[in-house]
C-alpha positions in Angstrom: 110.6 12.8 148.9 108.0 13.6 146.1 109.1 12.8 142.5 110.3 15.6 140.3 108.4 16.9 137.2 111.8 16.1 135.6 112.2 12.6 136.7 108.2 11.7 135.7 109.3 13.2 132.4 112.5 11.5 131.6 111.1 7.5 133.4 106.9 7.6 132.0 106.7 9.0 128.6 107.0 11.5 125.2 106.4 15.3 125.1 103.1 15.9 124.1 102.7 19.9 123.7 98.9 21.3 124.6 97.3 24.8 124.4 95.0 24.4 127.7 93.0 27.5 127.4 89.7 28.1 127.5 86.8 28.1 130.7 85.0 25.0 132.5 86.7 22.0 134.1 90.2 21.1 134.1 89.1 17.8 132.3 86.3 19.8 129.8 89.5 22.1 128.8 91.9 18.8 128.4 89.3 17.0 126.4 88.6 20.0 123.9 92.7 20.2 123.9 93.2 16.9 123.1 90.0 16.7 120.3 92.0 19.8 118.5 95.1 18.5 118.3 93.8 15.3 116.7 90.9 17.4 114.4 94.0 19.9 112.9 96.6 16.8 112.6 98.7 17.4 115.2 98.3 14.1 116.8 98.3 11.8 113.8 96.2 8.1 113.6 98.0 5.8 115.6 100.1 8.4 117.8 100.9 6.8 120.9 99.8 9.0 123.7 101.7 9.4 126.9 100.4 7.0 130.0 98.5 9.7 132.2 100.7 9.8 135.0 103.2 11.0 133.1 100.7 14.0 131.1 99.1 14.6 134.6 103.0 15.4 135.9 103.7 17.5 132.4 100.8 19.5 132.7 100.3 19.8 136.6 97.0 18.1 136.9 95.8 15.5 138.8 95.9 11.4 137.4 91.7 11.3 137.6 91.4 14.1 135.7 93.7 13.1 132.7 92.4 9.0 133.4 89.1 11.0 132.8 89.8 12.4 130.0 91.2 9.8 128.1 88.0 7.3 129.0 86.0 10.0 127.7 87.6 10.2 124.3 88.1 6.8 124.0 83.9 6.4 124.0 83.9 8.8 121.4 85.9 7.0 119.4 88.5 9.8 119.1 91.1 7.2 121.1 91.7 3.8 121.2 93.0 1.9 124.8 94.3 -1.4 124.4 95.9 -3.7 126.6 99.7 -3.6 126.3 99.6 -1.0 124.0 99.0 1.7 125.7 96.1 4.8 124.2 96.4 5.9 120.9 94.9 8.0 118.1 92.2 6.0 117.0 92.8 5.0 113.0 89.0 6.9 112.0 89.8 10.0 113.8 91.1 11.5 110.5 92.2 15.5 110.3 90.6 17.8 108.3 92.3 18.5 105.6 94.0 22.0 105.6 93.7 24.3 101.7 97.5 23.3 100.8 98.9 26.1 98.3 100.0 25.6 94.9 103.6 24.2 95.2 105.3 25.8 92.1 108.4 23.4 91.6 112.0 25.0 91.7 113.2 25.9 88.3 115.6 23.3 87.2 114.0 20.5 89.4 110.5 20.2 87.3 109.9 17.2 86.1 111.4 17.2 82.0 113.6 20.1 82.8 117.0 19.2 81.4 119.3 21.3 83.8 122.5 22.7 82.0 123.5 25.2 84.2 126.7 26.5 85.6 127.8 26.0 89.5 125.8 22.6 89.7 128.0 19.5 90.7 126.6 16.1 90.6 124.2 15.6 93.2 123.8 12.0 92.9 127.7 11.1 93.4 128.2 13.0 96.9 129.9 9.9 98.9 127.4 9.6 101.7 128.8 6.5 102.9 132.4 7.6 103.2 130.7 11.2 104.4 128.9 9.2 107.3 131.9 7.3 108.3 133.7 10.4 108.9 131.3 11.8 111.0 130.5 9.0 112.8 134.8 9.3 114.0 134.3 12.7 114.1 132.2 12.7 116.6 133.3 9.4 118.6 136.8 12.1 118.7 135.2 15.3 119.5 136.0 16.7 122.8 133.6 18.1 124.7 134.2 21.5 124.3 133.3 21.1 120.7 129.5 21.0 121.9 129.9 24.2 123.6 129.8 28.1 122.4 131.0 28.4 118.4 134.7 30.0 117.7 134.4 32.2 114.7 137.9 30.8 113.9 136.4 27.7 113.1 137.3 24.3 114.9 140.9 24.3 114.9 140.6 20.3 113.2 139.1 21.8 110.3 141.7 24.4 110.0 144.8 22.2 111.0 143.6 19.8 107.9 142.7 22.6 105.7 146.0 23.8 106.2 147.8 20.7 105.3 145.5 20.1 102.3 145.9 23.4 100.7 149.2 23.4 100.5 149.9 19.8 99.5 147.1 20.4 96.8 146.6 24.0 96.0 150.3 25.4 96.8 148.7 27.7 99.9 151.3 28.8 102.2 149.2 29.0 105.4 149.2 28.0 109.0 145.7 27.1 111.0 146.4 30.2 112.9 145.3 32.4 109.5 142.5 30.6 108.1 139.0 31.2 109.3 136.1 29.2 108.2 132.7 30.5 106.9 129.7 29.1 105.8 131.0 29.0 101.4 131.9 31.9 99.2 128.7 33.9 99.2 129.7 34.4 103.1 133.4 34.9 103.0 132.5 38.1 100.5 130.1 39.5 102.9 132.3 39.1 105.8 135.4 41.0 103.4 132.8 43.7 103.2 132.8 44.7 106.7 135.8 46.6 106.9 138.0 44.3 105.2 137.6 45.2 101.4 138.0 49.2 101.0 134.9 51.4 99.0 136.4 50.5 95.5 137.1 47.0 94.0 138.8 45.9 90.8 137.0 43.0 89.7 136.7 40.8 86.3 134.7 41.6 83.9 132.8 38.8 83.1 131.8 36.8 87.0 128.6 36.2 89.1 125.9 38.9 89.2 125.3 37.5 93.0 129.0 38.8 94.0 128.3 42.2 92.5 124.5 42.0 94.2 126.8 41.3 97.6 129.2 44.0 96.8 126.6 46.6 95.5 124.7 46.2 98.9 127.8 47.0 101.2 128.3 49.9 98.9 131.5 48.6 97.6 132.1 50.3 93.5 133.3 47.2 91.6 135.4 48.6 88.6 135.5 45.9 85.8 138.9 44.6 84.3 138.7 43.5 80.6 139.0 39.9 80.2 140.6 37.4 77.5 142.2 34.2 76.6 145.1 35.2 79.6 142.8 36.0 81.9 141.8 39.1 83.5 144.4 42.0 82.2 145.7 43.2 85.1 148.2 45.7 84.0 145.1 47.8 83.9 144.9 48.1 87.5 145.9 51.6 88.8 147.3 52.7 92.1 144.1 54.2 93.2 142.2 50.7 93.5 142.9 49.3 96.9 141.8 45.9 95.7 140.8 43.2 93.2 139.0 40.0 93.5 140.2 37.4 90.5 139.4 33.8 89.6 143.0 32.7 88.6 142.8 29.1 88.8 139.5 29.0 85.6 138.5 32.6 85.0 135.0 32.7 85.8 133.0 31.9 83.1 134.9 32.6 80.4 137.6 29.6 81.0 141.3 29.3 81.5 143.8 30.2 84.0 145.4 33.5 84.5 148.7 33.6 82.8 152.0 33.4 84.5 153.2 36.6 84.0 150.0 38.0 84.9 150.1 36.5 87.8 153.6 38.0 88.7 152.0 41.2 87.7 149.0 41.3 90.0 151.0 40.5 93.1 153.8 43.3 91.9 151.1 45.5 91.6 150.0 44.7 95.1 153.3 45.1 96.4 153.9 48.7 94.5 150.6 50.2 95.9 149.8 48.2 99.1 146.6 46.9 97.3 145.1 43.7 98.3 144.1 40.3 95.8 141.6 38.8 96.8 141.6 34.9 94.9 138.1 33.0 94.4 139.9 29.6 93.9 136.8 28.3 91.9 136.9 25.0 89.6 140.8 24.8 91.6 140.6 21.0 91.8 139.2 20.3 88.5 141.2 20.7 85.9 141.3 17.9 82.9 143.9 19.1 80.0 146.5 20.9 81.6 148.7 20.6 84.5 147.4 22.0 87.8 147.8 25.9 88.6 149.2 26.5 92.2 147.2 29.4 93.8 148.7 32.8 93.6 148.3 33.2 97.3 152.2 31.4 97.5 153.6 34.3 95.5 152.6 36.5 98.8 150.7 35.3 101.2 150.9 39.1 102.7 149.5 40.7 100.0 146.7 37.7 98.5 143.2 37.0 100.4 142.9 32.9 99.8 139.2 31.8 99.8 137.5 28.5 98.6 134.3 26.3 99.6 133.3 23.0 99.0 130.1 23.8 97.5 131.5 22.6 93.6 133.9 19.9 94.7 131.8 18.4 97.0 128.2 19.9 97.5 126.8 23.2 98.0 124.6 21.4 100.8 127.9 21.2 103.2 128.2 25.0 103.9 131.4 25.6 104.6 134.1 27.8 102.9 137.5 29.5 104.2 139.6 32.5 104.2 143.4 32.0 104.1 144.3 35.8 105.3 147.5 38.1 105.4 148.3 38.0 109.0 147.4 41.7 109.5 143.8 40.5 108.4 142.9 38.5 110.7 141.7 40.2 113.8 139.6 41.9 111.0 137.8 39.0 109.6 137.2 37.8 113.5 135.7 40.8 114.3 133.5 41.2 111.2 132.3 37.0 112.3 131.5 38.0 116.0 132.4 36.6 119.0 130.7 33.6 118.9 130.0 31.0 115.2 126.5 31.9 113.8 127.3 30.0 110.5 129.1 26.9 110.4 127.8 24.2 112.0 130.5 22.6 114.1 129.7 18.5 113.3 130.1 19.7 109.9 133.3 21.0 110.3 134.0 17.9 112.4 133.5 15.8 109.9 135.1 17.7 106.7 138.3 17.9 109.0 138.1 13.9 109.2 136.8 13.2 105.4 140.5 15.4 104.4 142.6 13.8 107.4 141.3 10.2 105.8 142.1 10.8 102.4 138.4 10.7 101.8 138.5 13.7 99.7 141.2 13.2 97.9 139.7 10.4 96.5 136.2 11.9 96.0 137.9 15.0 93.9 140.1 12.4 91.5 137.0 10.0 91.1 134.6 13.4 90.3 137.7 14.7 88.5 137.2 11.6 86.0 133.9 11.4 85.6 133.1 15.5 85.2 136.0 14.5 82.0 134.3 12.1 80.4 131.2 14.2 80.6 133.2 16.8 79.2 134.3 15.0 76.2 130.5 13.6 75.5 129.4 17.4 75.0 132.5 18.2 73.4 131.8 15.0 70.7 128.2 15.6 70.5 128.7 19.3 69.3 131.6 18.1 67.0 128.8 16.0 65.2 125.9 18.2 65.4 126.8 21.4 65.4 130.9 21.9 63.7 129.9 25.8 63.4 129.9 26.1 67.2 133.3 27.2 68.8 132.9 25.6 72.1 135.9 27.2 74.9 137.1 27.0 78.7 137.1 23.5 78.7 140.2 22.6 79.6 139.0 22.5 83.6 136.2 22.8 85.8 132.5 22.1 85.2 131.0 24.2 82.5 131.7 25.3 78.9 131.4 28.4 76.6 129.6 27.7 73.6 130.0 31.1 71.3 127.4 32.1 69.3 126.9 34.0 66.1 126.0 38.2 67.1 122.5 38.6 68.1 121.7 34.9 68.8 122.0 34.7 72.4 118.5 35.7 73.4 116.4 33.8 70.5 118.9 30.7 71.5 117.7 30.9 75.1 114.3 31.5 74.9 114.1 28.4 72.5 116.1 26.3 75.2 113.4 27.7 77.2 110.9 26.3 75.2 112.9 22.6 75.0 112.7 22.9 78.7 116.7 23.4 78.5 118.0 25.3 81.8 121.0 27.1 80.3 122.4 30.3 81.3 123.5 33.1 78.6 126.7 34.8 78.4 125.7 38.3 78.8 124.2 37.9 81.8 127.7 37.5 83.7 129.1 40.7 82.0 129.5 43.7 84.1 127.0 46.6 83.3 129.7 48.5 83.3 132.2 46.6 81.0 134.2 48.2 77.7 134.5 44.5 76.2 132.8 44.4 73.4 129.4 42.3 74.1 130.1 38.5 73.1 126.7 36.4 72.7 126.9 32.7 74.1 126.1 30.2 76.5 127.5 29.0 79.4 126.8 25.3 79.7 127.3 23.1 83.0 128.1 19.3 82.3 127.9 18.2 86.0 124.5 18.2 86.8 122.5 16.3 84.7 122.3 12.6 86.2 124.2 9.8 84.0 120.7 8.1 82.7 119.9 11.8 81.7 123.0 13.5 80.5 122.8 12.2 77.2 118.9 12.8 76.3 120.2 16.7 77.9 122.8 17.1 75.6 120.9 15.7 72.3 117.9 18.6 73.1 121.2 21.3 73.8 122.4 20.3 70.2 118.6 20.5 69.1 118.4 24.1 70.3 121.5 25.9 68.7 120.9 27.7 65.8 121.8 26.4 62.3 124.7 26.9 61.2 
């Protein structure tokens, strides 16, 4: 019985993709084939080509006519044939080289660029070997079903240890059966969106311009809630606002947990009107001063949405996030994923389920926990010597500061930060267009991205930058 195509392929050789087009010979349109692929790059100097039984079986053409082809080119020096090492690119037979554009360098990565922004964690600590060993388990454990079709749940290993781990850490009262995972934060919001979160939404009134871009597109009216040293000041809700989305464990940016009785009063509030809280757990494991703040989702699990995300406590690379939902939500955020995951890769859930199970992450978050502190207090002592006159707040957790400003410095202070190739963000720009607060200039300063042979020349040109005093 003749040999398959598929059994040539898998015993004699590589892949090697070729346009055959064109009129003449079979050989004459290999040839040119072959001389393109070399002249545009394709086939790089030194690529091993595949023996020509196994091309001739890839490309359904006789042996002599790919032996031919390859003698031909290697007289013309475009390929080399030597013994034992099979045919080859030949070293000389060098691409032209294609007009590359411009590549303009992402703003915070140029070279000088001290980067002080919010949201950043430290890129250079994420534990790759401990992040390798879990998936290397992870996937020696998988079953095989993990390789097939995606549930929009999520793998139920994730959600079993995400489960155990929020409520150990975070006070979540949950079971795997109500938590669905999505790709981070940014995802979970568009999913609540679709169906989920009703036309109008009570929101804080300082917080990312990219959740309002997110809610602005679904055509979801956000409706901003005055913010201070308590928190968002939710006895301003009113019955005719079906939700609100808050950041109780570090309001976000302004700093500092919700207050207890606020708390109590948002899920009342819920209760009394049948209105749902939706809680962006943000900065939850990092906290530095204070004891930790138990979500608000184990007041009522009924009547609070639970979401949170890697992306700050262990890297915005890993894309996953998760919704802790009332069980009456559920079938809603399912059907708002699809029937089938588009999002979250399933060895990356494979192997955040293992780096939780092992205690891997615990031990990340309390070594990051540390380090983000003593970064904290650098900034904090560095102001305190160079510039007293600057109130610095919200630094009792997470990864950023609040440095307030005297009125009407913000923008000058930026734009010279600007020109000390300082990446900074300013206050205003998280204040809701449509806030009553009074307009408070500042900057918001992130302490966590900077790496440790940097972080102090980044800080000395932040002090350099803020206006006398």
């Amino acid at each position: 019985m003749p040999e398959s195509w598929v059994n040539l392929g898998e015993r004699l050789g590589v892949d090697l993709h070729l346009e055959l087009a064109g009129t003449g010979s079979k050989r004459a349109v290999l040839i040119t084939a072959l001389r393109d692929a070399i002249r545009d790059g394709r086939l790089a100097p030194g690529t091993r080509l595949p023996p020509y039984r196994s091309l001739a079986a890839d490309l359904g053409l006789a042996r002599n006519t790919v032996a031919d082809a390859y003698a031909e080119l290697v007289a013309e020096g475009w390929l080399t044939a030597i013994q034992g090492s099979g045919t080859r690119v030949a070293p000389r037979a060098e691409p032209v080289a294609l007009a590359a554009r411009p590549k303009k360098a992402p703003v915070g990565t140029a070279r000088g660029v001290h980067e002080l922004r919010q949201g950043r964690p430290d890129a250079g600590s994420f534990p790759r070997a401990a992040w390798l060993a879990s998936a290397r388990r992870a996937l020696n454990a998988a079953p095989n079903d993990a390789f097939g079709p995606g549930d929009p749940r999520g793998r139920p290993e994730l959600r079993e240890a995400l489960a155990e781990y929020l409520a150990r850490a975070r006070g979540v009262r949950t079971g795997p059966d109500r938590i669905v995972v999505c790709s981070g934060f940014g995802h979970a919001l568009r999913l609540l969106c679709r169906g989920i979160i009703p036309g109008r939404l009570a929101v804080e009134g300082y917080g990312l311009p990219f959740h309002r871009s997110i809610f602005d597109t679904a055509s979801i009216r956000t409706i901003p809630l005055p913010v201070d040293a308590d928190g968002a000041r939710v006895e301003e809700l009113t019955p005719d606002v079906p939700a609100v989305l808050l950041t109780p464990a570090h309001q976000f940016p302004t700093g500092g947990p919700l207050h207890h009785r606020r708390r109590a009063a948002v899920v009342d509030w819920a209760r009394a009107v049948g209105g749902l809280v939706i809680e962006d757990d943000y900065d939850g494991e990092f906290r530095y001063d204070r004891q930790p703040v138990g979500a608000v989702q184990g007041l009522d699990p009924e009547r609070v949405l639970y979401a949170g995300s890697v992306s700050k406590s262990l890297s915005p690379a890993i894309r996953l996030g998760w919704l802790v939902l009332p069980e009456h939500l559920v079938d809603a955020a399912l059907a708002a994923k699809g029937e089938r995951e588009a999002w979250a890769g399933v060895t990356e859930q494979l192997t955040l389920a293992d780096f939780i199970v092992s205690g891997s992450y615990d031990r990340h978050v309390r070594r990051m926990r540390q380090r983000y502190r003593r970064r904290r207090d650098h900034l904090v002592a560095a102001l305190a010597e160079h510039a007293p006159h600057v109130e610095i707040t919200g630094i009792a957790a997470g990864l950023h500061a609040v440095l307030r400003l005297p009125p009407g410095a913000e923008n000058a202070t930026v734009r010279a930060a600007e020109r000390r190739h300082v990446a900074l963000d300013g206050l205003t720009s998280f204040r809701h267009p449509d806030s009553r607060m009074p307009t408070v200039d500042g900057l918001v300063i992130g302490y966590a991205a900077p790496p440790d042979h940097a972080y102090g020349a980044a800080i000395e040109a932040l002090c350099r930058t803020l206006p006398p005093g």
